[in-house]
C-alpha positions, 0 to 999 in steps of 0.5 A: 550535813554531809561528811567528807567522807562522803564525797566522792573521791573524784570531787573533793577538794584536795588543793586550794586554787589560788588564782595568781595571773590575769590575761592582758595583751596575750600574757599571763601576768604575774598579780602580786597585790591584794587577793579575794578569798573565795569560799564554797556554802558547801561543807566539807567537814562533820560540823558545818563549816563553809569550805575555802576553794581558793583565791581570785586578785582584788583589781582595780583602775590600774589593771582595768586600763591596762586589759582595756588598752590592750583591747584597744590596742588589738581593735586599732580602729578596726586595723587590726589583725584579728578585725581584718583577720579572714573568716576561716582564720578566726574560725580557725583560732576558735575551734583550735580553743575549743579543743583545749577547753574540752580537755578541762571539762572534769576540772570546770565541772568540779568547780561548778558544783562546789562554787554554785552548788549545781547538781552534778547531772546539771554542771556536766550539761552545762559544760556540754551545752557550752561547747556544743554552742560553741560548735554550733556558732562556728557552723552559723558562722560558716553559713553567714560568710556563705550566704555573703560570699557573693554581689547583689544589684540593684538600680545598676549599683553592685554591692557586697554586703558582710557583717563587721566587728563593732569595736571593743566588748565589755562582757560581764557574765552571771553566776548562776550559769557562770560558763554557758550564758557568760560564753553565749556573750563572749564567744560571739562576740569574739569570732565575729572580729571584735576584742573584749574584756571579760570580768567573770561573775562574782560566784563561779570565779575560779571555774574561768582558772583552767581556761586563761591558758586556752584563751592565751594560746588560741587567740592573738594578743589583746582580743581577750582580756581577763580581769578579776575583781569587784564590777564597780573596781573594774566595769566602772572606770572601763565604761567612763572612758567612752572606749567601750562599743558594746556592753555585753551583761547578763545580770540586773537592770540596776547594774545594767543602768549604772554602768550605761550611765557612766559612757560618755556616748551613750548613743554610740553604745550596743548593748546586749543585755539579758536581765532579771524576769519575773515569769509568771505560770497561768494555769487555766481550769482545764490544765492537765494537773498531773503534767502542769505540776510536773513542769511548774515544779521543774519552772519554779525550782530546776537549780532552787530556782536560781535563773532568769527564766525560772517560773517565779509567780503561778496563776492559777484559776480558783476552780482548781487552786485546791487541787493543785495547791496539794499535788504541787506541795506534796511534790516539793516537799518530795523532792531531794536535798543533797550536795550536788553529786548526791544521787537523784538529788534536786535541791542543792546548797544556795551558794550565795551565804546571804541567800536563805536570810533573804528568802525568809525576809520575804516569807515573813513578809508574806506571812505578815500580810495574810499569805500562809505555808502550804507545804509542810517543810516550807521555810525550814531553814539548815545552815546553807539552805531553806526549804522551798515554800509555796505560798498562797494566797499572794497579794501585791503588797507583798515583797515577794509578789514585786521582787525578783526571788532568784531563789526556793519561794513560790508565790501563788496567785488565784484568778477568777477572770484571765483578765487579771493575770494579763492585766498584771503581766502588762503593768509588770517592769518584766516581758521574758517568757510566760508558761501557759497550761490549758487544752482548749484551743478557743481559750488558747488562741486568743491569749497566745495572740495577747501572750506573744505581745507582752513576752518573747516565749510563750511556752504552751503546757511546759515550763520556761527556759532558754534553750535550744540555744538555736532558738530566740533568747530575749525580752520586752521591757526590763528583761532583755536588750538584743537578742542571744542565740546561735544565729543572733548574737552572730548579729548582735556583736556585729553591724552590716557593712558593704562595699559599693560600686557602679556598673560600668567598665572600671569598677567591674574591671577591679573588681574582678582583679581585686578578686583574682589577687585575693589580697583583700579579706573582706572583699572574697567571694570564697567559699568556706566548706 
């Protein structure tokens, strides 16, 4: 295990951070009640030893309402000044944040390798990646008022049709990309005119500390609220008031289900939600093995295999299983271990203690029904990780065939006729993304014309993952609902809506002077260079 005298300089953890305020209403709140420790699976002494980062407040019901009127408050039934605010000015607020969050960017990285163990080239993508999407946002949104900066006609009636805020957000976000999929939610849905409440996740806590000034600062009171906390403490009694207009979530259907369930109008709720996946990998007889086990080893286990779109099931055809079954294992087992600034490391501390018990409760499991070890390192476990097991065969008895790993453990199933991975993927609770590896385009084309219908991405010859953020982010069934990417979410937080008049001489005569006094913000047809 590492020492500490091994970490660099730049990344150790010379002070604890004790999260002591809460953002609501535009103020920084001093909390003065009970606070979660908050620890790191990374040692940082000789002898394992898990490493305390810090602190985050223990809220509850009363801090709740307290973020959730203000939010409230900010709306004002969409009187308010942030909703009725000119584009160009919201754009403003957020390019003025953006700029202070680039200044934390050392800070945030830190946070993320030691809270969730990601890789050192990886956390710095991630921050990166986050901002660009940022930039990318406000640019689309820029085109967006372009494109309805103008009237259309039809039938003799005018309109001018822009998209509006929809109220207020509940956005909870997921801990294994604590910044870029939980901003994917929010920052749509607050350029767009909404007002939110944001609970950050359970692990990845503490990397949201060096950004509340930049939310304060950037943005009028009550349009962002940050609470901390347990969901159930916190999401929960939010939602029971029926105040909430849309629930932004990225994380499990269960959550997902319970929180919907506490709305008292449920049909007057959006929700975005990204949920679990359980992609699979079909590898058809004339794959390129050397490129198919590249990618399915970056699917399965690019940050231990912690992501919705990680490969977590492989396909492959019986005519080559044998083959692949040895190049794949040898190249898991070749892989890296490490902390996350460790060079050329690949396999990182699981930050969830609990995890490596779990993964081995499914290995067992799978044991016991007749699966086996295919690689040599396979279920090694150390003090905050277990190595990564292919195992093969797989049967549908098995846990690991049913549940979501979220995690270093690879089921591999053979297949004889396609018939029986497709058959699966149809019956599966799951419809994210699939991997399909092959050369021939007689056999492709009618799979990818099935494929499309049962997930939303088919990747040909390349493993599954969500970006380019400019690109479609969804799924059919228990996998998503609404669709996140740059050009998406704009619409997911918002609703079309229009002024309407006849063509007649009154109405094109106040028309004309109510765009001449430019004294209404929705009613413009300027246009934002």
């Amino acid at each position: 295990m590492q020492t500490k005298t091994t970490i660099p300089e730049a990344f150790r953890i010379t002070k604890e951070i004790h999260q002591k305020t809460y953002l609501v209403n535009g103020e920084l709140k001093e909390w003065k009640g009970k606070n979660t420790t908050v620890i790191s699976t990374i040692s940082s002494t000789k002898e394992y030893a898990h490493t305390v980062l810090g602190s985050i407040p223990d809220m509850g019901e009363t801090e709740a309402m307290e973020a959730l009127d203000a939010a409230v408050n900010a709306y004002n039934q969409g009187q308010g000044v942030w909703p009725t605010m000119k584009v160009k000015d919201r754009i403003e607020c957020m390019e003025a944040f953006v700029k202070k969050m680039e200044a934390k960017r050392e800070e945030v990285v830190k946070l993320l390798m030691w809270e969730i163990g990601k890789s050192m080239p990886d956390s710095y993508k991630e921050f990166d990646r986050t901002v660009e999407y940022i930039y990318d946002t406000i640019e689309d949104y820029k085109q967006l008022d372009r494109n309805s900066a103008k009237f259309q006609k039809h039938d003799g009636v005018y309109a001018h049709i822009r998209r509006g805020p929809l109220g207020v957000v509940l956005c909870l976000g997921p801990y294994n990309y604590p910044l870029n999929e939980t901003f994917a939610l929010l920052i749509p849905a607050i350029i767009m005119g909404n007002t939110t409440v944001f609970k950050p996740a359970k692990h990845g806590v503490l990397l949201i500390t060096p950004l509340m000034e930049a939310f304060q600062s950037s943005f009028p009171k009550g349009v962002v609220n940050i609470l901390f906390g347990r969901g159930r403490a916190v999401a929960a009694p939010i939602m029971k008031t029926g105040k909430v207009d849309v629930l932004a979530l990225i994380g499990n259907s269960k959550s997902a289900n319970a929180l919907q369930d506490q709305h008292p109008k449920s049909n007057r709720l959006r929700l975005v939600l990204g949920l679990e996946a359980k992609n699979p990998a079909i590898i058809l007889p004339d794959a390129d093995l050397d490129l198919t086990v590249n990618e399915c080893l970056a699917g399965t286990l690019s940050f231990n295999g912690q992501r919705c779109t990680a490969l977590k099931v492989v396909y492959v055809h019986e005519d080559i299983k044998e083959e692949f079954l040895k190049r794949f294992s040898e190249k898991v087992d070749a892989l890296k271990f490490g902390n996350p600034w460790d060079e050329g490391v690949k396999l990182t501390p699981l930050p969830e203690p609990g995890k490596p018990a779990y993964i081995k409760e499914l290995l067992d499991d799978a044991k016991v029904k007749g699966a086996k070890v295919q690689n040599k390192k396979g279920g090694k476990p150390s003090d905050n990780f277990i190595w990564p097991a292919v195992l093969y065969p797989v049967s549908k008895d098995m846990r690991v065939y049913e549940e979501e790993q979220f995690g270093p453990i690879i089921p591999v199933v053979s297949f004889k006729d396609i018939e029986e991975p497709l058959n699966d993927m149809a019956e599966s609770n799951y419809g994210q993304q699939v991997s399909l590896f092959g050369k021939d385009v007689y056999t492709l084309s009618p799979l990818i014309d099935t494929l499309a219908n049962l997930v939303c991405r088919v990747n040909l010859n390349s493993s599954c993952q969500r970006g380019p953020d400019v690109y479609p982010f969804t799924g059919r069934k228990d996998s998503a609902q609404s669709t996140l990417s740059v050009h998406d979410a704009l619409r997911s937080f918002s609703v079309r809506t229009f002024v309407a008049f006849k063509d007649n001489e009154l109405n094109n005569e106040t028309i004309e002077q109510l765009l001449e006094a430019k004294v209404s913000n929705f009613l413009s047809t300027d246009y934002i260079l």
